[in-house]
N, C-alpha and C positions, 0 to 999 in steps of 0.2 A: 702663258695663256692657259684659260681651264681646258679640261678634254672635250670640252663640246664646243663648238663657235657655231654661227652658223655662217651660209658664204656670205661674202663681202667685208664680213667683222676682222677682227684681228688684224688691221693693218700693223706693220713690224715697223714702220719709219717714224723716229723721231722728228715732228712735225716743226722744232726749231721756232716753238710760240716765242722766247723770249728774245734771239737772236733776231727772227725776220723783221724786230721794228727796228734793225740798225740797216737802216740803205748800205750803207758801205759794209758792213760785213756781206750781205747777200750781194753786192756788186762782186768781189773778192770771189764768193762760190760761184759766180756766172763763169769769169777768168780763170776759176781749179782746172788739173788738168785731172784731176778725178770724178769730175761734175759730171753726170751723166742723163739725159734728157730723154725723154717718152713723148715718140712724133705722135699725135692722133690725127687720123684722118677722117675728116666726116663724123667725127666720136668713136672710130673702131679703131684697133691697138693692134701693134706687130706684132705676132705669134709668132712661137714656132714649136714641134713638138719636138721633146729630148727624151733622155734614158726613159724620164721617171714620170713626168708630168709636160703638159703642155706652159710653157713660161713666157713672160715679157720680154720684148727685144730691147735693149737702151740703146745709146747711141749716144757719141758725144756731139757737141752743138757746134754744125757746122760752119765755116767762116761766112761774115755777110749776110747771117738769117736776120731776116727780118722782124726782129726783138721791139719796135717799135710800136707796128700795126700789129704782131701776133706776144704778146709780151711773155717771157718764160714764167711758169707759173712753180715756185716753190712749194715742192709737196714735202719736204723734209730732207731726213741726211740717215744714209746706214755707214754705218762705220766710220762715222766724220765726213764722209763724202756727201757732198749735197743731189739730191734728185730732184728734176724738173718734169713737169708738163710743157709742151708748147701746141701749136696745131701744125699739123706736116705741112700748112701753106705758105709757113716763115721760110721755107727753105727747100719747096718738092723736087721731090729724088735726090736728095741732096744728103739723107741721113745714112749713117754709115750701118746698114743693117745687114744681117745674112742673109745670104741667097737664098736661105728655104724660109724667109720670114715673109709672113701674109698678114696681109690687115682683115683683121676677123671682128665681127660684132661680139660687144660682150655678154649681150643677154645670153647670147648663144654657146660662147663660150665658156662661160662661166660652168658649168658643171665639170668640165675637164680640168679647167685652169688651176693651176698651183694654189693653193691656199693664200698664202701669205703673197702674191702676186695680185687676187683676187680682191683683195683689201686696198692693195693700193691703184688697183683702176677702178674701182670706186669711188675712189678719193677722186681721183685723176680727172673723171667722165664726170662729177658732179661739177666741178672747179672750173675745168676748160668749158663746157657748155654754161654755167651760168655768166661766165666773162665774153664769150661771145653773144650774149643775148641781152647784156646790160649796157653795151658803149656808151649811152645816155643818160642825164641826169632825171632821176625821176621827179625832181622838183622843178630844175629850168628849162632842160632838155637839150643842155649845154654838152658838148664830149666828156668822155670820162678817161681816168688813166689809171692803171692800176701802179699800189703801190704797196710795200712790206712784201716781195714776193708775191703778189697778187692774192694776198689776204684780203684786200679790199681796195675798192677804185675811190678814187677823188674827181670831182667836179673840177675842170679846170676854166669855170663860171661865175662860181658861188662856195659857200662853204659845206656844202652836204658832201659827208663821202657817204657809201655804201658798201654794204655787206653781203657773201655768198650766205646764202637761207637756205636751210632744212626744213622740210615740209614735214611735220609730223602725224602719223599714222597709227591708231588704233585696226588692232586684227585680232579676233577674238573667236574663237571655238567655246559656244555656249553646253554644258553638260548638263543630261537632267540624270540624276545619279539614280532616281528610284527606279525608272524604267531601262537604266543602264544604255544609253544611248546620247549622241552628239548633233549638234544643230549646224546643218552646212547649208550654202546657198548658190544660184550660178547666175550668173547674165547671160543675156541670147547671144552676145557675141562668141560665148567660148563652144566649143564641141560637144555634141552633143555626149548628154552622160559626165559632162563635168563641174563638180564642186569645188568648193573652198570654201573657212573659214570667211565670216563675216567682217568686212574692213569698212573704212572711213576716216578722214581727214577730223583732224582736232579742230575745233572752234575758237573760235577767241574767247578768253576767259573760263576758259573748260580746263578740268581733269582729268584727266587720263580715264579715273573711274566713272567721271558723270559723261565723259566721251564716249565706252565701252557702252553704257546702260541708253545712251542714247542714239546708238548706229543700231545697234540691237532692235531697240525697241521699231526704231524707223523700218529698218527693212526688213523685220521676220514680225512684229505683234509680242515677241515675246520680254519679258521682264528678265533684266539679266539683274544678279545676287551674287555677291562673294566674290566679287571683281578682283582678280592675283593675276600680278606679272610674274614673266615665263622665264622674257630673254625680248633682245631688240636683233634688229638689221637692217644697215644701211640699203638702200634699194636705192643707185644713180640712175633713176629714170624719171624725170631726169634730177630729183635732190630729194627722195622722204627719207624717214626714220618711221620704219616699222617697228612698232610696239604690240609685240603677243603679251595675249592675254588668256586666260581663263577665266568661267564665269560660270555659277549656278542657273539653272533656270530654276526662276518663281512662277511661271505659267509655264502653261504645254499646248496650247490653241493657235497656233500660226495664222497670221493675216498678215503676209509679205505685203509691199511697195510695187503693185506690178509697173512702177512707172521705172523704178531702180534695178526690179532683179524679177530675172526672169521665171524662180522656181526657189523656195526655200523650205527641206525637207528634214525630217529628225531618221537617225540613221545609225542604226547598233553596231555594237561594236565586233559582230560578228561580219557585218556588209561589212566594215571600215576595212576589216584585217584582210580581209579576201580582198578588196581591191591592192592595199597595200604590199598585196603578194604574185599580182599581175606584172607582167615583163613589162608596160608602159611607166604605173607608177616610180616600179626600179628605175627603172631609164628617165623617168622626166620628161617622157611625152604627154603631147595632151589629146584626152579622148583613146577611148579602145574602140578596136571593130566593132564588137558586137553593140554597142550604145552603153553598155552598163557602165555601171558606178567608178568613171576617173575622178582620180585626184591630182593636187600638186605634184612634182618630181620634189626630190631632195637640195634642191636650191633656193627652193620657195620656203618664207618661215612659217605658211600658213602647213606647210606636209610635215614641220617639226612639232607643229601643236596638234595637229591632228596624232601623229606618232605617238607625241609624248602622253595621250591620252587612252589611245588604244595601248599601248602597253602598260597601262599601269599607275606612271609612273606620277599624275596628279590625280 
């Protein structure tokens, strides 16, 4: 991996694409006595914290779960060993976990979590909630099953199978380089005093670039220019792909969407770096006391492109 990720990327497990379409080889990883399985409950994941970082509990799969109703979800294999998903309901209390292991959310956790841990409950929380939210066929409305290690469910109706989707996501921090300053924006629902990077869902038939130039222009008035990617990030909440960006501004006259956002403001890079230096921003809370200028914590990709602009480095 390069020296930057950001969280959620970098997952370490060999995801096992060309193996998972043989049923009987993944039947074989269910029966390893090295197979090791990730209960989720409710979508939150057994923690615990050790020496160095806070990590994922596995557990092997215990006799009698219920693989049927909750089907083990193949997330790949480390070390030749295959690793599942399932939901803690195949089997409650039933999984062999440590005594100081707690079911923690991960939005929340995620800033402590292991790196390379943090990658695969992303995978995990995208996978297990879109299979519990698909049992149906979207064409007959017949049950559905999953199959290839729960790469995708089959109609047991008709011939449609179906596939887990990633939602993809333009995030873009607009620069206007002449007046040395960055274009952030906020919704009423977040705390007061808090920005971020301008975002929005792709279109059908859209670009990445005509994406960027068009969430821009919707919610601030302004004309984005010189549309350049950053870096991505998985975001299981519950399946995008965040896509940063950078982008020129061609105008400097804001006329936000007050239907979409609550406040969208241009903002030097002198403000940026002072909030950036605030114990909240460190920490990844949202909102400071005094109302002023929050940002992202360091888990969010939009505090990497705001970063990576205040220092320099685009």
């Amino acid at each position: 991996m390069p020296e930057f990720r950001n969280v959620f990327a970098g997952n370490p497990l060999d995801r096992e694409a060309a193996h998972r379409r043989d049923e009987d080889w993944v039947s074989k990883q269910i029966d390893s006595v090295d197979a090791l399985v990730l209960p989720l409950r409710n979508l939150t994941f057994p923690m615990r914290q050790t020496e160095g970082a806070v990590r994922l509990c596995w557990s092997p799969l215990p006799a009698g779960a219920d693989i049927e109703r909750h089907p083990l979800l193949l997330l790949g294999s480390s070390d030749g060993a295959a690793r599942f998903a399932i939901n803690e309901a195949a089997a409650p209390n039933r999984f062999q976990l440590p005594d100081d292991a707690e079911f923690q959310d991960l939005r929340a956790a995620a800033p402590v979590l292991d790196a390379d841990d943090a990658g695969i409950a992303a995978q995990a929380r995208a996978f297990l909630d879109w299979h519990e939210r698909h049992r149906h066929c979207a064409v007959c409305g017949a049950e559905t099953s999953a199959i290839q290690g729960g790469i995708s469910r089959k109609c047991t109706a008709c011939p449609a199978e179906h596939f887990p989707r990633t939602d993809p996501v333009v995030i873009t921090v607009v620069i206007d380089r002449e007046r040395d300053r960055c274009l952030l924006g906020r919704q009423a629902s977040w705390p007061p005093g808090m920005f971020s990077a301008l975002a929005g869902f792709i279109d059908h038939g859209e670009s990445i670039e005509d994406a960027v130039r068009r969430e821009v222009a919707e919610e601030s008035g302004i004309d984005a220019v010189n549309v350049r990617y950053h870096s991505s990030q998985p975001w299981p909440f519950p399946s995008s792909l965040m896509i940063g960006c950078h982008a020129d501004a061609g105008s400097s006259d804001i006329n936000y969407d007050d239907w979409e956002m609550d406040d969208v403001q241009w903002f030097t890079r002198a403000e940026i770096n002072d909030s950036l230096s605030k114990p909240a921003a460190q920490l990844g809370q949202p909102g400071l006391p005094d109302g002023s200028l929050s940002l992202p914590g360091p888990m969010a990709i939009a505090h990497t492109l705001i970063t990576a602009w205040a220092n320099g480095d685009v």
